[in-house]
VONU-224238 format. One record per residue (C-alpha): x, y, z; residue in one letter; residue number from 1. Coordinates in pm, whole numbers, plus 50000, padded with zeros to 5 digits. Layout:
N
u/v/w/type/seq
X/Y/Z/A/NUM .
...
***
This chain:
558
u/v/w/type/seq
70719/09824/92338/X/1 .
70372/09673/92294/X/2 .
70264/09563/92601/X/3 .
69981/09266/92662/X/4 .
69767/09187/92966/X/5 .
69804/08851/93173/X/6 .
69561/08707/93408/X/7 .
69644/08462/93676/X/8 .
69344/08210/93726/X/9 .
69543/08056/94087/X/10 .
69497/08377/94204/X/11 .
69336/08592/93975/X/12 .
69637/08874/93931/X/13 .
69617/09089/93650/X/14 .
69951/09230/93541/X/15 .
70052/09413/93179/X/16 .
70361/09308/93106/X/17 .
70614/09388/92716/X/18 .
70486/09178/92464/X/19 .
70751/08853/92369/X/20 .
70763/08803/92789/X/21 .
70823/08414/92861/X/22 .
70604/08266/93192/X/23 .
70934/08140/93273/X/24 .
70990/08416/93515/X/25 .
70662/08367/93723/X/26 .
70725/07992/93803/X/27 .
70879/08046/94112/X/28 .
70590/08298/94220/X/29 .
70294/07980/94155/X/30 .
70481/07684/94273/X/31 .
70304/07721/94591/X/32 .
69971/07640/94458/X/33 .
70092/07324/94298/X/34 .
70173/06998/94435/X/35 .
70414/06924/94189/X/36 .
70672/07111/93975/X/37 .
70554/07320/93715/X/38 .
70665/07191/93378/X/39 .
70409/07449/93148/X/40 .
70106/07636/93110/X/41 .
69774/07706/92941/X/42 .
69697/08010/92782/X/43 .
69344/08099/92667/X/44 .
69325/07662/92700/X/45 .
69603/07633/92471/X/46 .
69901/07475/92599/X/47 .
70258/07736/92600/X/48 .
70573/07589/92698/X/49 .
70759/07820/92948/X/50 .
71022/07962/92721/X/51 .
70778/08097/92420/X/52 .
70703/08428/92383/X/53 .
70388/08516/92516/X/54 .
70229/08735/92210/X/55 .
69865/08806/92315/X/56 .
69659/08855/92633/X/57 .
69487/08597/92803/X/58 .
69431/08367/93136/X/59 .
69734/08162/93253/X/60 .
69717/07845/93410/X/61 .
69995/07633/93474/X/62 .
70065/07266/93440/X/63 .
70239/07055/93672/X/64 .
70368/06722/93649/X/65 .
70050/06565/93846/X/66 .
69856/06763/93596/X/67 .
69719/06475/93236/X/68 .
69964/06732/93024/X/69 .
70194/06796/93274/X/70 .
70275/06476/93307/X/71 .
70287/06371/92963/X/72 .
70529/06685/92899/X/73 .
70753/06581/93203/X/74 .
70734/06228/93026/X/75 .
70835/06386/92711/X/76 .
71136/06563/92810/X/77 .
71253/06223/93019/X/78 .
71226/06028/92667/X/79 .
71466/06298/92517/X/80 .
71711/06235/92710/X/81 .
71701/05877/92813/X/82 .
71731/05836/92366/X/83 .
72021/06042/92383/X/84 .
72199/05902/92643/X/85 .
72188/05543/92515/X/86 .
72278/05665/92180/X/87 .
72556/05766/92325/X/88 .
72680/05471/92545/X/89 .
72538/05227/92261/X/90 .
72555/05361/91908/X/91 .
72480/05049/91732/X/92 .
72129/05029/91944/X/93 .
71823/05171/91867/X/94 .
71579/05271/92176/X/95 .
71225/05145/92120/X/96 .
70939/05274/92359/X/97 .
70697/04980/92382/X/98 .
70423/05019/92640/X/99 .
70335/05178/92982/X/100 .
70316/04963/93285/X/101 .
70127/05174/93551/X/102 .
70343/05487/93577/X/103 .
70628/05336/93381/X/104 .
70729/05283/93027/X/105 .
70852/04973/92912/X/106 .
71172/04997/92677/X/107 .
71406/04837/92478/X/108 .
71740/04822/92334/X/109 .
71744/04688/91935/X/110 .
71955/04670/91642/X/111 .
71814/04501/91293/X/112 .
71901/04160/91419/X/113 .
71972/04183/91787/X/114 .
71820/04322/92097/X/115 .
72046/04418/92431/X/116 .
71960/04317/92740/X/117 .
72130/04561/92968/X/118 .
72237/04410/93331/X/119 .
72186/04598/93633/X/120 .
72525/04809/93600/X/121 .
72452/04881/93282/X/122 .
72151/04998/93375/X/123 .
72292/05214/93692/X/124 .
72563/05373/93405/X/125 .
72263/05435/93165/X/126 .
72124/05648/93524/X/127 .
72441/05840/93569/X/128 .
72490/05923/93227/X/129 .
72107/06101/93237/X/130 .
72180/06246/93578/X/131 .
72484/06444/93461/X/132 .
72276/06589/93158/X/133 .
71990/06695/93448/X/134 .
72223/06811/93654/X/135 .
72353/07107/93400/X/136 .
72028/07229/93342/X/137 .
72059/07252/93009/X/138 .
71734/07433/92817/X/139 .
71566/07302/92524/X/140 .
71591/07462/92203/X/141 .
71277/07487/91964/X/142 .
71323/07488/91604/X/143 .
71119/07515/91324/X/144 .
71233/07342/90974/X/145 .
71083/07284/90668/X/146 .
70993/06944/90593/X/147 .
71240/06869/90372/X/148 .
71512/06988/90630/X/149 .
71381/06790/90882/X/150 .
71389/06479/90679/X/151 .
71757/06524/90566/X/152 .
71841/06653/90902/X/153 .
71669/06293/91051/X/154 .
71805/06064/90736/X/155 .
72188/06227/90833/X/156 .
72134/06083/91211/X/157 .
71962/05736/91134/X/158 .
71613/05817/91249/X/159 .
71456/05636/90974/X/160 .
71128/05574/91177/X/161 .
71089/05944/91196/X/162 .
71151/06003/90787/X/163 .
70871/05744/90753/X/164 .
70638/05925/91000/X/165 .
70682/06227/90834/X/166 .
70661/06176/90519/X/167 .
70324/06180/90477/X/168 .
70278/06460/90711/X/169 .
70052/06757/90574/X/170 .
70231/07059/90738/X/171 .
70532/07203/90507/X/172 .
70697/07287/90876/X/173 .
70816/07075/91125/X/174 .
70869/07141/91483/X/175 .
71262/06977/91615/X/176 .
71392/06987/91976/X/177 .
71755/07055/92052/X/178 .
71971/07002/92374/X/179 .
72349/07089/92237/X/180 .
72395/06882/91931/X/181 .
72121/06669/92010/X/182 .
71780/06686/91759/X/183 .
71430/06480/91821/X/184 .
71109/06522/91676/X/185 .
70807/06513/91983/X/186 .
70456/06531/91866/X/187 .
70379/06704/92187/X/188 .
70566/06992/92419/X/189 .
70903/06998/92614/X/190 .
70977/07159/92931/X/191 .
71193/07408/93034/X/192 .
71502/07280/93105/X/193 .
71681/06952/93155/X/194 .
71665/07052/93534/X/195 .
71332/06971/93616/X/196 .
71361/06639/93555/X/197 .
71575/06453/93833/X/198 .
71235/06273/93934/X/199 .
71270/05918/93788/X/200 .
71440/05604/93836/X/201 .
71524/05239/93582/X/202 .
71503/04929/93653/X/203 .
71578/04607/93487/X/204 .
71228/04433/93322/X/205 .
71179/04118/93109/X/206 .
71390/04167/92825/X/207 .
71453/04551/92868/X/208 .
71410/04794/93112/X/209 .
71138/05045/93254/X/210 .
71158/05417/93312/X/211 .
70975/05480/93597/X/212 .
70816/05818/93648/X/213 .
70698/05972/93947/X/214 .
70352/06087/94100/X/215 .
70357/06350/94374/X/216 .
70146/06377/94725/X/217 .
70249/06650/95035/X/218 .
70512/06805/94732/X/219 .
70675/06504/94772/X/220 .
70795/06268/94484/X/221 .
70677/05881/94458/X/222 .
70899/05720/94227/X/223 .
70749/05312/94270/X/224 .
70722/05018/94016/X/225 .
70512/04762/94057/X/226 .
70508/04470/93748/X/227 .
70189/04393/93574/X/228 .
70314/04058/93438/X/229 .
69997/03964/93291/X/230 .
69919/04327/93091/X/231 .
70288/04322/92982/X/232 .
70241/03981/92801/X/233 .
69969/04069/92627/X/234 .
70167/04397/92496/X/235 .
70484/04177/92384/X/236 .
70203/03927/92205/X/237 .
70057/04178/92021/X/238 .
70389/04305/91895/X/239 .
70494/03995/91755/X/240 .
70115/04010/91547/X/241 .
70234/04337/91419/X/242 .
70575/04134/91331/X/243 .
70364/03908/91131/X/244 .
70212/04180/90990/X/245 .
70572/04350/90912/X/246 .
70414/04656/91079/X/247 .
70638/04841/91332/X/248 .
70483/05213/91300/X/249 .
70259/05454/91227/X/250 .
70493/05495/90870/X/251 .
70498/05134/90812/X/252 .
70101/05151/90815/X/253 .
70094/05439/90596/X/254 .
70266/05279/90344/X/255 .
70122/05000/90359/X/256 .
69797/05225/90309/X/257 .
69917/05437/90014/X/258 .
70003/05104/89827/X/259 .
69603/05097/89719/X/260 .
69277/04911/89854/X/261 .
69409/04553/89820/X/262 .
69666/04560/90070/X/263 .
69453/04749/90343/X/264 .
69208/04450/90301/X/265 .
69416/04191/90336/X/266 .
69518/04396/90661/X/267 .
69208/04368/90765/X/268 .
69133/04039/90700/X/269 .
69498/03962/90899/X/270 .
69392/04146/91201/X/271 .
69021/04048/91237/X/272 .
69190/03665/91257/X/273 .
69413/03701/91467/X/274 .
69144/03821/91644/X/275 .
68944/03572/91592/X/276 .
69176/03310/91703/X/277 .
69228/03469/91980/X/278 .
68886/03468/92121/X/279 .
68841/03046/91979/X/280 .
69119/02998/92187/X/281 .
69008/03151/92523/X/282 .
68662/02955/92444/X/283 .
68916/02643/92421/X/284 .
69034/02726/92758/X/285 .
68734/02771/92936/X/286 .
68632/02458/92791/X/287 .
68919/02253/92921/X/288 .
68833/02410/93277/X/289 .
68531/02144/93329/X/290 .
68404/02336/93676/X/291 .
68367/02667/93502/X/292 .
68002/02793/93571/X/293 .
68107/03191/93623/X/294 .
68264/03365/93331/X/295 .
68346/03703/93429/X/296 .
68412/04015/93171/X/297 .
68573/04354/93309/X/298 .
68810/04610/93148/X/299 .
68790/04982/93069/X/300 .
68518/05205/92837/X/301 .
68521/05140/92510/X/302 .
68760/04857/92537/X/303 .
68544/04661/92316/X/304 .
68383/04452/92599/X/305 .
68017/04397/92504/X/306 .
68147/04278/92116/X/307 .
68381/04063/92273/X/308 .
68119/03890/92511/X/309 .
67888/03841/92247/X/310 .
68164/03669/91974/X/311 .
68320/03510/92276/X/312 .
67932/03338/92348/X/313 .
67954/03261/91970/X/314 .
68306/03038/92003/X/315 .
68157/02885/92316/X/316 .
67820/02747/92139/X/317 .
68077/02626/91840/X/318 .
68260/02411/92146/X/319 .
67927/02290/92268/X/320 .
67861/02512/92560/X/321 .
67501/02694/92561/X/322 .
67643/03052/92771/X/323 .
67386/03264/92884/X/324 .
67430/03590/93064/X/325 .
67317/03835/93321/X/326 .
67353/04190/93372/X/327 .
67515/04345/93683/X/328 .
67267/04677/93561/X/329 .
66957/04438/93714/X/330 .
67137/04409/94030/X/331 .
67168/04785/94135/X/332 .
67025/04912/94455/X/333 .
66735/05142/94456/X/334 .
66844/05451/94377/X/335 .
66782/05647/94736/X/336 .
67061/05369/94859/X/337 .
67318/05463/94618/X/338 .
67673/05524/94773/X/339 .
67748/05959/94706/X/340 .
68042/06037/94540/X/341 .
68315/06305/94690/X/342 .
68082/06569/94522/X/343 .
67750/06440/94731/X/344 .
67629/06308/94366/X/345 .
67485/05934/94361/X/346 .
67816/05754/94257/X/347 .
67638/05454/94015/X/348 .
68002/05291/93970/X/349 .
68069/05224/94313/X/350 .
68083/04857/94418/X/351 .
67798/04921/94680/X/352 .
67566/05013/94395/X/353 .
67530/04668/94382/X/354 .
67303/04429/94539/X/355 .
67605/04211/94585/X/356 .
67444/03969/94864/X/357 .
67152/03893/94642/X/358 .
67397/03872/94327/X/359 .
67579/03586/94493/X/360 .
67325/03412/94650/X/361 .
67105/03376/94283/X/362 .
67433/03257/94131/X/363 .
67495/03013/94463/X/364 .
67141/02883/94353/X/365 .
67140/02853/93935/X/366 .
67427/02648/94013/X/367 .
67260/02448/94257/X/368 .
66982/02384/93959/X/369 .
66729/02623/94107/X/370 .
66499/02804/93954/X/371 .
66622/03171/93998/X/372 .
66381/03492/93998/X/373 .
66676/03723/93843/X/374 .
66576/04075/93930/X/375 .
66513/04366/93636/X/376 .
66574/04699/93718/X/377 .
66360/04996/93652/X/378 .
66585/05304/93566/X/379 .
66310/05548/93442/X/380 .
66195/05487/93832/X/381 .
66555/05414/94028/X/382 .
66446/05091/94187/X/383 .
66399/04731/94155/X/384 .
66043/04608/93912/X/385 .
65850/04406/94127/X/386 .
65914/04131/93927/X/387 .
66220/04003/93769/X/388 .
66270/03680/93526/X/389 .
66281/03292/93616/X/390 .
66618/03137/93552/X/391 .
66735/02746/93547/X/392 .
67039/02663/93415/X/393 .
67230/02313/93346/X/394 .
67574/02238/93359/X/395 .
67666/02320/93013/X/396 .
67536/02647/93062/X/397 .
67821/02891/93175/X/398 .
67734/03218/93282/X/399 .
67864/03527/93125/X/400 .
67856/03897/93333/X/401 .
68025/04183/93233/X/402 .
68093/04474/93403/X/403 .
68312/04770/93561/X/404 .
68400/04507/93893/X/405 .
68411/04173/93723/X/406 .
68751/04103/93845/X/407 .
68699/04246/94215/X/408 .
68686/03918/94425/X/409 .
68441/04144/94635/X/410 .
68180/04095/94353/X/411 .
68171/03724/94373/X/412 .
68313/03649/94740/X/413 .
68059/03396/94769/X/414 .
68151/03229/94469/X/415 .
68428/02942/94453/X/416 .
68693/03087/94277/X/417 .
68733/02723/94092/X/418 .
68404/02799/93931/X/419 .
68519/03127/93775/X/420 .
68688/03199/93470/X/421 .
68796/03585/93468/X/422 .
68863/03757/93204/X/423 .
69041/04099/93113/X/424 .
68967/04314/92777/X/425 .
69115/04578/92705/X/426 .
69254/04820/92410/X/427 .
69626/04784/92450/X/428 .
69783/04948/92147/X/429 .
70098/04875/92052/X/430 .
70162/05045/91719/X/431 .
70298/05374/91806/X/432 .
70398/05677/91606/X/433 .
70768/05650/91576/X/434 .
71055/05445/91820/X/435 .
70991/05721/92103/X/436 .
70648/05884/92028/X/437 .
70376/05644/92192/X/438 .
70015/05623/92153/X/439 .
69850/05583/92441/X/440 .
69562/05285/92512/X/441 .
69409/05561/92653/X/442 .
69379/05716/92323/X/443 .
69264/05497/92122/X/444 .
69013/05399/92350/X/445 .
68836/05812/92385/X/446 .
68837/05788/91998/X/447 .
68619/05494/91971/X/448 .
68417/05655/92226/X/449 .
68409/06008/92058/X/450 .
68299/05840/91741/X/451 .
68048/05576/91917/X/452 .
67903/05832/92153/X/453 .
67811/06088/91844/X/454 .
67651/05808/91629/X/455 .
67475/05578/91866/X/456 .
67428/05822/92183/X/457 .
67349/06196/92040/X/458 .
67653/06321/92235/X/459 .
67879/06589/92048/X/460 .
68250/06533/92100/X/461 .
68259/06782/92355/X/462 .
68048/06655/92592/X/463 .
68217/06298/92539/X/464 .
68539/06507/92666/X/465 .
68431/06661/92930/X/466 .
68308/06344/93097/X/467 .
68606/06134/93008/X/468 .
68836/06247/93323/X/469 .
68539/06137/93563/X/470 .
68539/05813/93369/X/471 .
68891/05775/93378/X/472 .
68919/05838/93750/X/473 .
68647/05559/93797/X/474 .
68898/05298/93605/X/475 .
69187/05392/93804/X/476 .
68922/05330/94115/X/477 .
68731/05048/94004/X/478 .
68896/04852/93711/X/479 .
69318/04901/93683/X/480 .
69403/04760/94023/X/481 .
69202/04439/93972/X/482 .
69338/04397/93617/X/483 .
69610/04107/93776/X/484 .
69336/03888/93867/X/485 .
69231/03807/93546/X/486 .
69271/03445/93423/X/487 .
69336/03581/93060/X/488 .
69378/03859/92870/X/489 .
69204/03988/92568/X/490 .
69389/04245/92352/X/491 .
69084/04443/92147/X/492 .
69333/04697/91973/X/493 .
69333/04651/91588/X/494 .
69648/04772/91381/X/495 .
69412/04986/91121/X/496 .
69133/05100/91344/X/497 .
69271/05465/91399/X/498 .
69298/05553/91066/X/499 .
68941/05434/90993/X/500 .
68821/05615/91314/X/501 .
69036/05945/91159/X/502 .
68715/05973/90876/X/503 .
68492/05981/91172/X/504 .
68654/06147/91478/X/505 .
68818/06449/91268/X/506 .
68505/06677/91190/X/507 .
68383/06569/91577/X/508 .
68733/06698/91733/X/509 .
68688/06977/91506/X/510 .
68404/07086/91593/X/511 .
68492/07137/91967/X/512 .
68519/07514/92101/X/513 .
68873/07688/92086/X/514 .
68733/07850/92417/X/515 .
68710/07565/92609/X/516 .
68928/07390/92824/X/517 .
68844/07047/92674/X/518 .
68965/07277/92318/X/519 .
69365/07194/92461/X/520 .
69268/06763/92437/X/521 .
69097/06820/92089/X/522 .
69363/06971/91950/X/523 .
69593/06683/92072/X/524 .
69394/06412/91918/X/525 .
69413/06586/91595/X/526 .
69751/06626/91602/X/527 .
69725/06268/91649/X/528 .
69494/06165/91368/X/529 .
69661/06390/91094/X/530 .
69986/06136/91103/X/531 .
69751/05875/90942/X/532 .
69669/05818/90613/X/533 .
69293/05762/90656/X/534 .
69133/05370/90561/X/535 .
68827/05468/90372/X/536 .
68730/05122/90239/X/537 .
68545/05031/90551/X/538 .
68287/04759/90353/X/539 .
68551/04588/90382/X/540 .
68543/04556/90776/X/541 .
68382/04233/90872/X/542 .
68011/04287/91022/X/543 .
68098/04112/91334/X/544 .
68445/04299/91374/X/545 .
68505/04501/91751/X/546 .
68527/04802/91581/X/547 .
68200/04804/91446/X/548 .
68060/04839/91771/X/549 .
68200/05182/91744/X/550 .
68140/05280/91385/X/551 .
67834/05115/91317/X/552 .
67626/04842/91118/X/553 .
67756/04570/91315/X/554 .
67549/04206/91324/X/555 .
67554/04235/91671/X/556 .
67255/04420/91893/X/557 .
67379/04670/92147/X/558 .
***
């Protein structure tokens, strides 16, 4: 037998072992260095489920569930099941995987013209069903069909979202999961076995339910919900827009697409006003609230903030308010006073960056119709210019700030909250691949900032990737726990704007290293990207749309 040679990067064993060997059999050796179970692993930065043959030599790393993949894999295997099982109990439902809500998925039960709300016992029957299916252990099966098997295989069980996904699909070959006589099509990778997976719980939620999954600390599992009321509204609003739009997937779009240039612009034109109303009517609101003098901006990178702001300050001139604005950047602390991170490195997204004492009391003043010396910082230097800009403002004359802690009440403690209008923006995508694949906000969001940061920024896609988990760690920090407070919601997602970023963000992700370990979240993306048909008619995209703030040659200055 041909044998291969495996290194193990937790401890850095070397063993040569017959070629075709699964890593199955070493899970049970690495669990210790892991605080959760391990659902797969990496090869040479390539992600192997545990029961395929291992057919060349390379570093292994495995992923547990508290691991990005891992978790999306335990996810995965969760959805497979929880499909199956109501498919099962309710054969004239459909299961339709809306939207996360912190670490749980929001889901529902629909038919063509009905939806079922399932009661608490239902729900606790729906549990037990899963439980038994976990409980046997069962592995999953990996198949690969030609296209046009897969098709007839999906068209024979009623996945018709899937046969519209993959119809336009390049690859003759498609990839199917099986557990008995049950088939599903995952863009991503399974675990194991249906054993794993006893960590989650449902729970009744608006007008579905959510599957909860779980997080991990000491080895031990945390399986809580808490409801985002607010965020989930927004979700549900945007899928009635892509109702109006008669949009429900990825294959709906692509049709929609492949039916020629007129119908993607009047797309367009749809989406950029519902936009557009969108944003009149918060201006409405803030107008109605007569005391507002504090307009506060916060949600995550490349959630579309800054375009928003500025179109926002637009609709509030056209309701007869003169906005002006002022940076949180000019308000930093010299830079030998800067909070360290956990690495000893000067942490610039902290809270205490901030001059937040002298940030309150200029805004105590302005309002007080003072003249205000509002400070400008020097960041060649790391410290404060000696002098900053005069500032008087009347009472027509709302001020805008945006920024990472806009909706952290420490940032404005001083401030009457009466006088503050807070608002939340945020890329909260909706359309999703098929009735169980999802695209994540998350997603969406590192593509506009792949494509922004190569053509406004000089940054390569790989160095965008490498410093997306410390950015994403500083939202969970700074931004997602605060997202409750906000007054309103803004929804920046457009229905077309992945397959125009696909034209840009393809040769980027490309481009990255296979020998990398950012190579495994390229590759994903991609995957991603290639179930779009691509919108090339982008003169068509309005000049002041959000998502020219990412591709360029909007009327807006940055």
């Amino acid at each position: 037998m041909e044998r291969i040679e495996l290194t193990f990067k937790d401890d850095g064993k070397k063993i040569t072992v017959e070629k075709g060997i699964t890593l199955e059999k070493f899970v049970d050796e690495y669990e210790k260095y892991y605080e959760s179970p391990i659902v797969a692993a990496k090869l040479n930065n390539s992600i192997v489920e545990l029961f395929r043959p291992i057919i060349r030599s390379g570093e292994v790393e495995f992923l547990d569930i508290n691991s990005t993949d891992g978790f999306r894999i335990y996810q995965r295997g969760l959805l497979f099941i929880l499909k199956h099982t109501l498919k099962k109990l309710y054969p004239d439902y459909t299961l339709k995987v809306s939207h996360s809500v912190g670490k749980a998925i929001y889901c529902e039960l629909k038919s063509k013209n009905n939806k079922k709300i399932l009661s608490e016992s239902e729900i606790k029957k729906v549990k037990d069903e899963m439980m038994k299916l976990i409980n046997e252990n069962k592995k999953f099966i990996k198949l690969e069909l030609l296209k046009s098997e897969a098709l007839k295989l999906f068209e024979e069980l009623g996945f018709n979202d899937k046969v519209s996904l993959l119809k336009y699909r390049k690859k003759k070959t498609v990839k199917v999961y099986k557990i008995d006589d049950n088939f599903d099509y995952f863009y991503g990778y399974m675990p194991l076995s249906t054993g794993i997976l006893k960590y989650f719980d449902l729970a009744k939620y608006e007008e579905g339910f959510v599957l909860i999954l779980p997080t991990f600390k000491n080895k031990k599992p945390i399986i809580e919900f808490k409801p985002l009321p607010k965020l989930s509204a927004v979700f549900l609003e945007y899928e009635k827009w892509l109702e109006i739009m008669n949009i429900d997937s990825v294959g709906d779009l692509n049709d929609l697409i492949a039916k020629g240039e007129r119908s993607v612009t009047d797309l367009i034109i749809m989406s950029e006003a519902l936009h557009e109303k969108r944003i009149a009517f918060i201006a409405e609101e803030i107008k109605k609230r007569k005391n507002v003098r504090l307009i506060l901006i916060a949600g995550p990178s490349s959630s579309g903030k800054t375009t928003f702001s500025k179109r926002l300050m637009v609709q509030l001139r056209a309701s007869g308010l003169r906005p002006v604005t002022i940076s949180l950047d000019d308000y930093f602390v010299d830079r030998e006073k800067t909070p360290l991170d956990e690495n000893g490195k000067p942490d610039f997204e902290a809270l205490e960056a901030i001059d937040i004492e002298l940030f309150n009391k200029n805004l105590l003043d302005l309002f007080e119709g003072k003249t205000v010396e509002i400070p400008k910082f020097d960041f060649t230097k790391g410290k404060r210019k000696e002098k900053g800009t005069l500032m008087k403002i009347s009472k027509d004359q709302p001020i805008i700030v945006e920024g990472i802690h806009g909706l952290n009440p420490k940032l404005t403690n001083l401030i009457p909250e009466e006088l503050k209008f807070k608002i939340y923006a945020s890329a909260l995508t909706q359309l999703n691949l098929d009735n169980t694949n999802r695209i994540h906000t998350t997603d969406t969001r590192l593509l506009r900032r792949i494509v922004r940061d190569s053509k406004f920024r000089a940054h390569d896609a790989l160095a965008t990737l490498k410093m997306w988990p410390s950015v994403r760690r500083g939202e969970d920090r700074n931004i997602f726990p605060h997202q409750e407070n906000a007054d309103i919601m803004f929804n920046s997602a457009l229905v077309y704007e992945i397959a125009v970023l696909k034209i840009f963000a393809e040769p980027l992700l490309i481009a990255v290293p296979d020998d990398v370990p950012e190579s495994t979240e390229a590759t994903r993306l991609l995957k991603i990207l290639d179930y779009f048909l691509p919108i090339t008619n982008i003169e068509d995209i309005p000049r002041t749309s959000l998502i020219r703030e990412f591709i360029g040659r909007s009327v807006f200055k940055y």
